[in-house]
LUMROKE-463294 format. One record per residue: residue number from 1; residue in three letters; x, y, z of N, C-alpha, C in turn. Coordinates in steps of 0.05 Angstrom, whole numbers, plus 5000, padded with zeros to 4 digits. Layout:
[rec NUM, 'ALA', [X, Y, Z], [X, Y, Z], [X, Y, Z]]
...
END
This chain:
[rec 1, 'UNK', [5017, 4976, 5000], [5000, 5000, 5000], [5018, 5025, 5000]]
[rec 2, 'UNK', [5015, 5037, 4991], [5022, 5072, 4987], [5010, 5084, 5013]]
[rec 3, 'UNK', [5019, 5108, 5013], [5011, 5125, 5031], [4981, 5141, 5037]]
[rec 4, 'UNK', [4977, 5140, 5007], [4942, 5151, 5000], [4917, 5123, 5004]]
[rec 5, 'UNK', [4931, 5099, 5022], [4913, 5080, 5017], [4910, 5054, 4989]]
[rec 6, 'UNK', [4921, 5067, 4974], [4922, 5049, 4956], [4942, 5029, 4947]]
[rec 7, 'UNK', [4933, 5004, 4940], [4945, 4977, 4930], [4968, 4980, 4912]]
[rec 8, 'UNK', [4992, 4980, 4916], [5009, 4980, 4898], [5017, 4956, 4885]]
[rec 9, 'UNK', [5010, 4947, 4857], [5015, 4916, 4850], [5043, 4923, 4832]]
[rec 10, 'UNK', [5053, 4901, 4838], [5077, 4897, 4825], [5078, 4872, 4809]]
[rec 11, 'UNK', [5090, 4882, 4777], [5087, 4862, 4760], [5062, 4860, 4741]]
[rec 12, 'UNK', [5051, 4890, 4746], [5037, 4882, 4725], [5046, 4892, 4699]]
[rec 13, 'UNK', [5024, 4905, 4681], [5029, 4914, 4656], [5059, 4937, 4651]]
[rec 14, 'UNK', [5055, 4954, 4654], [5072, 4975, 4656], [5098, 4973, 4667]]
[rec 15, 'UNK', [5101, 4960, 4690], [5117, 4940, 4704], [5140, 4933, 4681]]
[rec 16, 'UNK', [5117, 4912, 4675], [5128, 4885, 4662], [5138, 4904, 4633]]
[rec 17, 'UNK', [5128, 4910, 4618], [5145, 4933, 4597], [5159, 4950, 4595]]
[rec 18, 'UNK', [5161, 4964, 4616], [5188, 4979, 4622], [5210, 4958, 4624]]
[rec 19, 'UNK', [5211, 4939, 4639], [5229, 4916, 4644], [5242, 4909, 4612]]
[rec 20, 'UNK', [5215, 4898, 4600], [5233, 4892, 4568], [5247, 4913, 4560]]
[rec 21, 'UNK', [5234, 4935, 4552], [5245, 4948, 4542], [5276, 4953, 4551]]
[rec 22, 'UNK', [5280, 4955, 4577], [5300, 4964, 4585], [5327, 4945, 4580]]
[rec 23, 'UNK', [5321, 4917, 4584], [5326, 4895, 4566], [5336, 4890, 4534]]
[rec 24, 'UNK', [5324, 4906, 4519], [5326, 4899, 4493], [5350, 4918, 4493]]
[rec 25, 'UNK', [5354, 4939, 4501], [5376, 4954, 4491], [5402, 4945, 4502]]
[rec 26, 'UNK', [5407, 4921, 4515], [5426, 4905, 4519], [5433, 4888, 4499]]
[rec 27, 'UNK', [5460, 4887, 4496], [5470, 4862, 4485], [5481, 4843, 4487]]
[rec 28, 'UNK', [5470, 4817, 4493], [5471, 4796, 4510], [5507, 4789, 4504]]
[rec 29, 'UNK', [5508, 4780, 4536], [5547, 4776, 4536], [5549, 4745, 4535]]
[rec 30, 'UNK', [5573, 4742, 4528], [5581, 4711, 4528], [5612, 4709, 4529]]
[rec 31, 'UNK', [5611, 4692, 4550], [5646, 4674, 4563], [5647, 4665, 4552]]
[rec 32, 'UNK', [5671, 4669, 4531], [5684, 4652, 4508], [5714, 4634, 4521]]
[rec 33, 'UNK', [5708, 4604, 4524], [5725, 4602, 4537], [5743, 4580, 4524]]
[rec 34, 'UNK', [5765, 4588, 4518], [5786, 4557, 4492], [5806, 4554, 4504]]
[rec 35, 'UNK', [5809, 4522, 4500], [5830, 4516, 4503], [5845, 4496, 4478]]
[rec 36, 'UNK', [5875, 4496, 4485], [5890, 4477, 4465], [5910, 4475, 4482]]
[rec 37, 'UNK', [5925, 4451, 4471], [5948, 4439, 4475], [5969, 4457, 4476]]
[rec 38, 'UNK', [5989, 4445, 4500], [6018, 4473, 4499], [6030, 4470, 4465]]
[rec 39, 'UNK', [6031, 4454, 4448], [6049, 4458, 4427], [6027, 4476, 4409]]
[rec 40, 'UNK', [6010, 4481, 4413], [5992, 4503, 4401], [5991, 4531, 4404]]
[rec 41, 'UNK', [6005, 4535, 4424], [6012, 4569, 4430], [6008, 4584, 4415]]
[rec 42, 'UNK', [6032, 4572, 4394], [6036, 4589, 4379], [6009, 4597, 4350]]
[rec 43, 'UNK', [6007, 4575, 4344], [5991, 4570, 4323], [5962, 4585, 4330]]
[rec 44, 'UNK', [5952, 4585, 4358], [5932, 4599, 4369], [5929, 4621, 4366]]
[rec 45, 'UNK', [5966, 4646, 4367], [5966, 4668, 4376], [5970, 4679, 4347]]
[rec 46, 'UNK', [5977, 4669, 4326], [5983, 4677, 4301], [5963, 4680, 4288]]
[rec 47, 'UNK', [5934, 4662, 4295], [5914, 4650, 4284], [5899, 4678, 4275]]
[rec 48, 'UNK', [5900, 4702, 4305], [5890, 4725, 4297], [5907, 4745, 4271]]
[rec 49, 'UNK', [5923, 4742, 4268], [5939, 4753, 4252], [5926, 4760, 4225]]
[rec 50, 'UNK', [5907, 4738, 4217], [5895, 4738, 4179], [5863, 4740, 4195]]
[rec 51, 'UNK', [5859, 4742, 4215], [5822, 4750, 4227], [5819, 4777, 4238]]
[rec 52, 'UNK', [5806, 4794, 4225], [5795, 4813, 4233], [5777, 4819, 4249]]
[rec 53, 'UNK', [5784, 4823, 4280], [5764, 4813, 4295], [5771, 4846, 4323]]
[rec 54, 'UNK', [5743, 4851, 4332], [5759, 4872, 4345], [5765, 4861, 4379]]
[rec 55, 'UNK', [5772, 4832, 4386], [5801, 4825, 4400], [5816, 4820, 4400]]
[rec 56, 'UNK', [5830, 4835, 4369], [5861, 4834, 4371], [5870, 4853, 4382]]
[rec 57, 'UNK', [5897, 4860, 4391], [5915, 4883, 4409], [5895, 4891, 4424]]
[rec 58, 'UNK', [5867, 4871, 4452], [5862, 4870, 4468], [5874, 4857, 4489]]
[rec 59, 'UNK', [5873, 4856, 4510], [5881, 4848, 4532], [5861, 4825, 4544]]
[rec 60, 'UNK', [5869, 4809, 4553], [5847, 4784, 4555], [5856, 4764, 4583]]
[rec 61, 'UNK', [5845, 4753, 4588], [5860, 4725, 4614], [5862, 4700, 4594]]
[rec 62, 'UNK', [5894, 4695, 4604], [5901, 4670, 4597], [5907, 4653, 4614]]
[rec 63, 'UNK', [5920, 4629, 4614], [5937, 4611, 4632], [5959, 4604, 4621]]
[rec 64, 'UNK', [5960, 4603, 4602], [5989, 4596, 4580], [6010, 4590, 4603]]
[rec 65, 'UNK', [6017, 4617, 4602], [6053, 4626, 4621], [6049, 4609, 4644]]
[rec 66, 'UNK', [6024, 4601, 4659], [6025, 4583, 4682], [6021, 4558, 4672]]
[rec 67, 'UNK', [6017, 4552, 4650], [6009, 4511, 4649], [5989, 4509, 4639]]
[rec 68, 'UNK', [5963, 4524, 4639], [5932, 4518, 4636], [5925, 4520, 4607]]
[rec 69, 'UNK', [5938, 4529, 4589], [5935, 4535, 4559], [5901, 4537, 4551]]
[rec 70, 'UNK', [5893, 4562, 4571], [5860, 4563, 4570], [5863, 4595, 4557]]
[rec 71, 'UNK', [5844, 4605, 4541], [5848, 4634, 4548], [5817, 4643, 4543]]
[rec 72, 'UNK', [5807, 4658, 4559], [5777, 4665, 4565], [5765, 4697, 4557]]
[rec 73, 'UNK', [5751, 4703, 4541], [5741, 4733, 4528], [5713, 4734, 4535]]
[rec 74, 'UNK', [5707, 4763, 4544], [5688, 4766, 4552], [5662, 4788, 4534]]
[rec 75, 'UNK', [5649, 4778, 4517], [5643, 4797, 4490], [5616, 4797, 4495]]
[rec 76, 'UNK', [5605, 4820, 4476], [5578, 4829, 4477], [5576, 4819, 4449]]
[rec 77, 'UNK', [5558, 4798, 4442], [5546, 4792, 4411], [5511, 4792, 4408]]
[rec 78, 'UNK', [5507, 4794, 4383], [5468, 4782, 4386], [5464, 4755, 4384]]
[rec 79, 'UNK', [5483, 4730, 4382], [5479, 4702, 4384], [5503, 4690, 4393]]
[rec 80, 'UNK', [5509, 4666, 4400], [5532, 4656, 4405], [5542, 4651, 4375]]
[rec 81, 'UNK', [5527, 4640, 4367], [5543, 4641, 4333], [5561, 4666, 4327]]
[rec 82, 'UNK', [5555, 4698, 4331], [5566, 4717, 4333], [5591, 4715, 4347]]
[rec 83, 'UNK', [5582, 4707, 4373], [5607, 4720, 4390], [5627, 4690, 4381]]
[rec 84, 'UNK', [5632, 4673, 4374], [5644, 4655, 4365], [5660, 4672, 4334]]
[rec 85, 'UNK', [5639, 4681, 4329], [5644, 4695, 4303], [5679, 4719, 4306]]
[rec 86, 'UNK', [5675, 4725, 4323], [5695, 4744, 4332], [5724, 4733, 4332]]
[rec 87, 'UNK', [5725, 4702, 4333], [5755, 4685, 4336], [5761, 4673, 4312]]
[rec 88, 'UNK', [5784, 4667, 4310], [5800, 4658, 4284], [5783, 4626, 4283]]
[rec 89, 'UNK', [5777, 4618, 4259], [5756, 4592, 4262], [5776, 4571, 4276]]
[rec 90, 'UNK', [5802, 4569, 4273], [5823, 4550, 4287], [5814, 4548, 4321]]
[rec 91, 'UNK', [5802, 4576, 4331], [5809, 4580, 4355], [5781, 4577, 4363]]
[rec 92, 'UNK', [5759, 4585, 4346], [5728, 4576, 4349], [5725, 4547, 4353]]
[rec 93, 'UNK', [5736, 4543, 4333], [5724, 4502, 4341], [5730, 4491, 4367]]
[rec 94, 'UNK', [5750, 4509, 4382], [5759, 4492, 4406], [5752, 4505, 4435]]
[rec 95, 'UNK', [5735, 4534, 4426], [5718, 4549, 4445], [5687, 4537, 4456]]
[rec 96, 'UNK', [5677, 4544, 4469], [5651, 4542, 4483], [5644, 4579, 4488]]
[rec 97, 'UNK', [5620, 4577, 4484], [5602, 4607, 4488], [5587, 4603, 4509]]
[rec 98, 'UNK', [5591, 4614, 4533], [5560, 4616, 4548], [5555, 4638, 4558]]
[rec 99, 'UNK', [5523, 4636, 4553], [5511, 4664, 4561], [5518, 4671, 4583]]
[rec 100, 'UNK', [5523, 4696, 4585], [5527, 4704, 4621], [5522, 4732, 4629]]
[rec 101, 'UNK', [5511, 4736, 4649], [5506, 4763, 4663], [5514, 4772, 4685]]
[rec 102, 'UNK', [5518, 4796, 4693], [5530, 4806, 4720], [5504, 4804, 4740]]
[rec 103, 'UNK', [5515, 4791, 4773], [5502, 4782, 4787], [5512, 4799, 4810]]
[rec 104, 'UNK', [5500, 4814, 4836], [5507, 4819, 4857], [5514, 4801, 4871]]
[rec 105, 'UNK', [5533, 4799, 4886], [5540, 4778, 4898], [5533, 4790, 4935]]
[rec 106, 'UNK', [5517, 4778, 4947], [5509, 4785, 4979], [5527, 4790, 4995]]
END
C-alpha cells in the first residue's frame, strides 16, 4: 500500500514493459572460453593475425605462462554464433560460448 491507501501491484502491465524494454537495449554477453594443447601456442596466437576481429591488440586472461593453455574473452554479441564469430575459426572450434550476466553477489 502507498501512503494515499492504495494497492500498489507489482508486476503488472507497465511493470512488466518497462522491464523489456530496458532489456532489449542490451547486448547479451558471452564467456568465450578455449582451450588447446601447449604445442599450440603458437599456432593459436598467430591465428589472429589473417582475422579481423575487434580482439586483437586486446588484453584478455590467459593461463598459457602458468600451464593451463585456457584463454577466456568476455564479448557482447546478438547470438553465440556471433560472438564465436569474433575468433579465428582454428580458435572457434575449440571454444565454448556461454551466456552470462553480472550478478550481485550478497
Amino acid at each position: 500500500m502507498d501512503g494515499g491507501g492504495r494497492i500498489e501491484e507489482s508486476g503488472c502491465r507497465p511493470d512488466v514493459a518497462a522491464a523489456e524494454r530496458r532489456d532489449a537495449r542490451f547486448m547479451p554477453r558471452y564467456l568465450l572460453h578455449h582451450r588447446h594443447e601447449p604445442q599450440e601456442c603458437g599456432v593459436v596466437y598467430a591465428s589472429f593475425k589473417g582475422h579481423v576481429s575487434p580482439l586483437r591488440h586486446q588484453a584478455t586472461l590467459a593461463s598459457c605462462r602458468s600451464g593451463g593453455h585456457a584463454i577466456w574473452w568476455s564479448v557482447e554479441a546478438p547470438t553465440e554464433t556471433d560472438a564465436l564469430g569474433l575468433l579465428p575459426f582454428y580458435v572457434s572450434e575449440r571454444t565454448t560460448a556461454t551466456r552470462v550476466s553480472e550478478v550481485d553477489i550478497p
